[in-house]
N, C-alpha and C positions, 0 to 999 in steps of 0.2 A: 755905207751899210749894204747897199745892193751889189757894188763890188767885191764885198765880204763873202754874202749870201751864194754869191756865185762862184768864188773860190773857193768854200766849205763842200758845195754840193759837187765841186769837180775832184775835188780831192775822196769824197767817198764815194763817188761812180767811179775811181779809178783803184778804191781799194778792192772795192765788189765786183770789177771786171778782172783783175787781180786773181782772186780769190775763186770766180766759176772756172779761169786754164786751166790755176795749177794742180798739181794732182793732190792727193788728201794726204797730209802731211801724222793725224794725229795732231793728240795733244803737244804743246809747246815744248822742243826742246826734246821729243821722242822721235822714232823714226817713223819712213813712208810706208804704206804697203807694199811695196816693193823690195824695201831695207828688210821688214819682218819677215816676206816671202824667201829671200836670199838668206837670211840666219834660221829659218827653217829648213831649206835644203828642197825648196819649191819654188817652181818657174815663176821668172819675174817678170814677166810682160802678160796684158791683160787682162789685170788686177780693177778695178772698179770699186766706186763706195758706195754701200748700199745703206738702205734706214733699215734700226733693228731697234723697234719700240721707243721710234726718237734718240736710238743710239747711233755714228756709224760702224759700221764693219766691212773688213776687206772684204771681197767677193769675186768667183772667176770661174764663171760656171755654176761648176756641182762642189766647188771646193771653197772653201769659210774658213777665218782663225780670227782670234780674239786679238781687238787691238786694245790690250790692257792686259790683266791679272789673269790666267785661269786658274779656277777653282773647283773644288767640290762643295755641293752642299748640305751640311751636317743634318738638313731631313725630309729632301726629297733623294741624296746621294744624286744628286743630275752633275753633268760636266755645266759651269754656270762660267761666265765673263765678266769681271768688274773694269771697268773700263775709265780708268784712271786718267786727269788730273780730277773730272770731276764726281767719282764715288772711289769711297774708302774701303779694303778690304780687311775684315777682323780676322786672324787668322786663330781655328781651334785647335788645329794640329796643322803645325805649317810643314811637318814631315810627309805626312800625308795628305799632303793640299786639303783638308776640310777647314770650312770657313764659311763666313756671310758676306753678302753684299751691303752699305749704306751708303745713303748719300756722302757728298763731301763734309769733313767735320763731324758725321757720326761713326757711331762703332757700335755691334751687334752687342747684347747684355742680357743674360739669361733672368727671368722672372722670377723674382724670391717672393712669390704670394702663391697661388692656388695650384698651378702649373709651371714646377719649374723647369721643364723641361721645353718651355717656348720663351719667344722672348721678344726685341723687338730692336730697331735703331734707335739709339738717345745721341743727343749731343755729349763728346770724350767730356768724362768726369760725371758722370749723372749713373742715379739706383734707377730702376725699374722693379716695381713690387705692384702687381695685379695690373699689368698693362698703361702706370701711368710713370713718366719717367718722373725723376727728379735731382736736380741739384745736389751734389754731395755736400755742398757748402748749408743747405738747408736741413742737414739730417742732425740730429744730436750726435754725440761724437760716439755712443754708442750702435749705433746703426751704419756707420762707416762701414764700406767693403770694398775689395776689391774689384778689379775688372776683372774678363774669363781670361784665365789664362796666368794668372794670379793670384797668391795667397797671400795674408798677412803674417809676417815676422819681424819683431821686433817691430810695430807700429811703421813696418816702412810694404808697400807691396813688392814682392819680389813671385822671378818667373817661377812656373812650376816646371817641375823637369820628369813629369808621370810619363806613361807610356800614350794618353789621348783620349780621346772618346769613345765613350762605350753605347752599348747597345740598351742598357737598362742604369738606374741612378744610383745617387748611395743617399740618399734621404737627406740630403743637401743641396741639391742640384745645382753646384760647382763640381769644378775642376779639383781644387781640393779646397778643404775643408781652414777655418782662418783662424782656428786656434788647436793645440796642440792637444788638447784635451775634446773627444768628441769620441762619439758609440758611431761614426759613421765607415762601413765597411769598404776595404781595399776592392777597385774595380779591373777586373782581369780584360784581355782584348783582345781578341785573334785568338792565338796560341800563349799567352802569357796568362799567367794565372791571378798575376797584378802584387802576387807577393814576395818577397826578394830574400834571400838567405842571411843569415844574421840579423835577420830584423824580429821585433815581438808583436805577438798580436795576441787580443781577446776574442775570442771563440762563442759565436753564439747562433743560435736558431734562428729559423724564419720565423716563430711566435717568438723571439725576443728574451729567452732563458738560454741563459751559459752553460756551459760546457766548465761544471764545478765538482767540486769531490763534497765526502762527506767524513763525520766524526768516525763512523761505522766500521769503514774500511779503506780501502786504497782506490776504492771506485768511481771512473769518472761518472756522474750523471747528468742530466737537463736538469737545471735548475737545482744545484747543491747546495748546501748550507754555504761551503767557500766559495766563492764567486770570485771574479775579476781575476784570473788567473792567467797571467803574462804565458804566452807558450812562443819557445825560440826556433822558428825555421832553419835549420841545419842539414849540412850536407850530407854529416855521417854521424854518427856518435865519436867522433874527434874531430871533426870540423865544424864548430859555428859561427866562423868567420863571416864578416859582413861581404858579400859578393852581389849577382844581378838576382834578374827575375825569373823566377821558377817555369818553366814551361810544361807544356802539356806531354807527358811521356817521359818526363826527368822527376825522379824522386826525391821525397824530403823526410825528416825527422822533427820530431816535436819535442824540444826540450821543454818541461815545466819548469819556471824559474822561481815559481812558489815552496813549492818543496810540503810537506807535511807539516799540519798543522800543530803537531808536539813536536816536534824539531827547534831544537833553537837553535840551530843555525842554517835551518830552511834548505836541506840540502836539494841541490838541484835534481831532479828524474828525469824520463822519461812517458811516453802512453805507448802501454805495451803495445803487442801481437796479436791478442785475444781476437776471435773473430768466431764466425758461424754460433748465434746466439750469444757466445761468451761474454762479459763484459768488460769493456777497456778499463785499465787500470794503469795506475804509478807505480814502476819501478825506478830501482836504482842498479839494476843488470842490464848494461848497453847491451848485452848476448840477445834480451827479449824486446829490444824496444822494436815498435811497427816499423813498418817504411810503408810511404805515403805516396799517393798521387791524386791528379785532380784535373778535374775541366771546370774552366770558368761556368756562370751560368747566373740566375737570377732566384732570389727570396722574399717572396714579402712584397715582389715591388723592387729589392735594391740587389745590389751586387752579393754574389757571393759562389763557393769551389762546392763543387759533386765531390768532395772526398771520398778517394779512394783507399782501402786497404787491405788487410788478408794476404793471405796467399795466391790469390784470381783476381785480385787489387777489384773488390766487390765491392757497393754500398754504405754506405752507413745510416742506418735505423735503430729508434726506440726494439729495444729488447724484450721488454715488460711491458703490460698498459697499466703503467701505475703513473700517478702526480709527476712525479721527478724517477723517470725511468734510470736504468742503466744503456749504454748505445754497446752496437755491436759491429760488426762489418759482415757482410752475408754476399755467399756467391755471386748472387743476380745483383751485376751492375744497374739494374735497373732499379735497384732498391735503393731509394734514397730521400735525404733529409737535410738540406744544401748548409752550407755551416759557411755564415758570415765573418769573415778576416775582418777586425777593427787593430788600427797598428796602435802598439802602446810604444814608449821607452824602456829598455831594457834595464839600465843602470839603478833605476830606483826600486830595482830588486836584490841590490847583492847587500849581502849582512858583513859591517854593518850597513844602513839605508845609505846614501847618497845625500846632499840637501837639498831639500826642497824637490819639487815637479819639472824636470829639462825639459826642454823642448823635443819633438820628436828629434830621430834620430834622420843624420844630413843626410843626401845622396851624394 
C-alpha cells in the first residue's frame, strides 16, 4: 500500500512539473498562443498566460487575443471572449458576431415574462419566463417554444433567416414570431427597412388602428370599417414579384389585395399620390399610384417605417382630427405617424379564396 501511495504521488508531481514548463496550450485538442499569434499575423515569441477573471489569456505586453470565440455583445455591444471547451457561445446573429456568453451546456434565452428583452443562461432545451428557467419537458405542450434563433413550423423548430437584431422589439420578444398568424410588426436594421418585395403586410398605427377604407368612399383611413387589409410591396406597378429587402432610398408601391368592398371580384388597386392635406385613397390607375419610401424606426415600443411619400417623399399624418381620420403625406419630413408592417400571406386573397390559412410566405 505504501509503495502504491508513493508511486501515485510520483506520478502526479511529475504531471504538475509537466504542466508549470510547458507553455499554455489551450483547451484540448486547440492550439498554443503562439499557433493563434502566427494565424493572426503577430509576433510569436513572448507570448505569456495571463489570468482574466479565473480565465487564461494570451498576453505580450500591451497586446491581448481571445483564446476562444470572439463575440459581440447583443447589450452592452463590448468586443467580449467565450472561451471555449469550457463556456458555450449562443449566437444572435452569427453574421454580425452578436451573441452571449454561458457556461458549458447552457445557452442564452430571451425572457417571455415581464422583460423580454433580457434573459439569462438555462441548461440547452429549458423556457425562461420572469427569470426562472424551466425544462421544456415540464411545460404543457402548449407553452413549448423555441430557442433565439428559431421559430416553429410545422411543429419542428427551424432556423430563422431574418436580417438580426434590432434596436427596439416587435411585441414578441423573439426573433420571430412561432406561428404564422400574429399582429407582430416586421423589424427593419441598419438600412433595411425589414420588409421585402412581393411579400403582404397589415398596416397599422402606433395606437393599434389600421390603415382601412370605408363604405363612403375610396378613402383610406385609421381605423375603417374594412380593416385587415393585405397591401403587396412591389417594385413597380408591373412588378410584384417576390425579391429582397427594401432599403433606405429605394422605392416601393402598395398594391391593395382587397379591392372594394362591392367588387365581386375584389379587384386589386393601389394607394394613390394624394398628398399636402389630400387624403390617400384606392385606385385602379397605376398612372396615380404613390411611390413610397421609408426609415426603419420604432412605435409604441415595437418596430415600425417613417413612411414616406409625395412628391418631397414627406410624412405621413392624420389629416382631420376626427375618430377615424383620413392620412395624408405633407412636405415636412418631419411630419410623422410611423406605420407598423405585420407580414400576412398573399394567396388567401385572390378570388376565388385559396383553402384554408397558409403559412406565411418562405424566404
Amino acid at each position: 500500500m505504501r509503495l502504491f501511495l508513493i508511486s501515485a504521488l510520483s506520478q502526479v508531481f511529475t504531471v504538475l512539473s509537466q504542466q508549470a514548463q510547458a507553455p499554455y496550450q489551450g483547451p484540448q485538442g486547440s492550439l498554443g498562443c503562439e499557433d493563434y499569434a502566427r494565424q493572426k499575423g503577430m509576433p510569436t515569441d513572448g507570448w505569456k498566460v495571463i489570468d482574466d477573471a479565473g480565465h487564461p489569456k494570451c498576453s505580450r505586453g500591451s497586446q491581448e487575443f481571445c483564446h476562444g470565440v470572439e463575440y459581440i455583445d447583443i447589450h452592452n455591444q463590448n468586443d467580449m471572449c467565450c472561451r471555449e471547451p469550457t463556456e458555450d457561445v449562443t449566437w444572435i446573429d452569427k453574421i454580425a458576431k452578436s451573441a452571449k456568453c454561458c457556461t458549458k451546456n447552457h445557452v442564452w434565452i430571451f425572457d417571455k415574462g415581464v422583460d423580454p428583452t433580457q434573459g439569462a443562461c438555462c441548461t440547452a432545451g429549458s423556457y425562461l419566463e420572469n427569470g426562472q428557467c424551466t425544462p421544456l419537458s415540464d411545460l404543457t405542450p402548449s407553452r413549448v417554444d423555441c430557442p433565439p434563433g428559431l421559430y416553429m413550423q410545422d411543429d419542428k423548430c427551424v432556423p430563422v433567416t431574418g436580417p438580426g437584431p434590432v434596436q427596439c422589439g416587435n411585441g414578441n420578444g423573439r426573433v420571430e414570431p412561432s406561428s404564422p398568424c400574429t399582429s407582430y410588426p416586421v423589424c427593419g436594421r441598419g438600412k433595411y427597412l425589414g420588409i421585402k418585395y412581393g411579400h403582404c403586410y397589415i398596416l397599422s398605427f402606433s395606437d393599434g388602428l389600421q390603415l382601412g377604407t370605408t363604405r363612403d368612399n375610396n378613402q383610406y383611413v385609421k381605423g375603417g370599417f374594412f380593416n385587415d387589409i393585405p397591401f403587396k410591396v412591389c417594385n413597380s406597378t408591373t412588378d410584384c414579384s417576390l425579391g429582397k429587402t427594401v432599403e433606405m432610398g429605394e422605392s416601393f408601391y402598395l398594391q391593395d389585395q382587397q379591392g372594394r368592398y362591392n367588387d365581386p371580384q375584389g379587384t386589386k388597386g393601389w394607394i394613390d399620390n394624394a398628398y399636402n392635406g389630400a387624403h390617400i385613397g384606392f385606385t385602379l390607375d397605376a398612372n396615380s399610384a404613390g411611390t413610397f419610401g421609408g426609415v426603419p424606426t420604432c412605435a409604441g415600443g415595437e418596430c415600425a417605417i417613417q413612411l414616406l411619400g409625395g412628391p418631397n417623399k414627406g410624412g405621413i399624418s392624420p389629416a382631420c382630427p376626427t375618430a377615424t381620420p383620413g392620412v395624408s403625406f405633407y412636405a415636412n419630413p418631419k411630419i410623422r405617424d410611423p406605420v407598423r408592417f405585420s407580414e400576412v400571406t398573399c394567396d388567401d386573397y385572390e378570388v376565388p379564396p385559396t383553402s384554408g390559412i397558409s403559412p406565411n410566405v418562405q424566404y
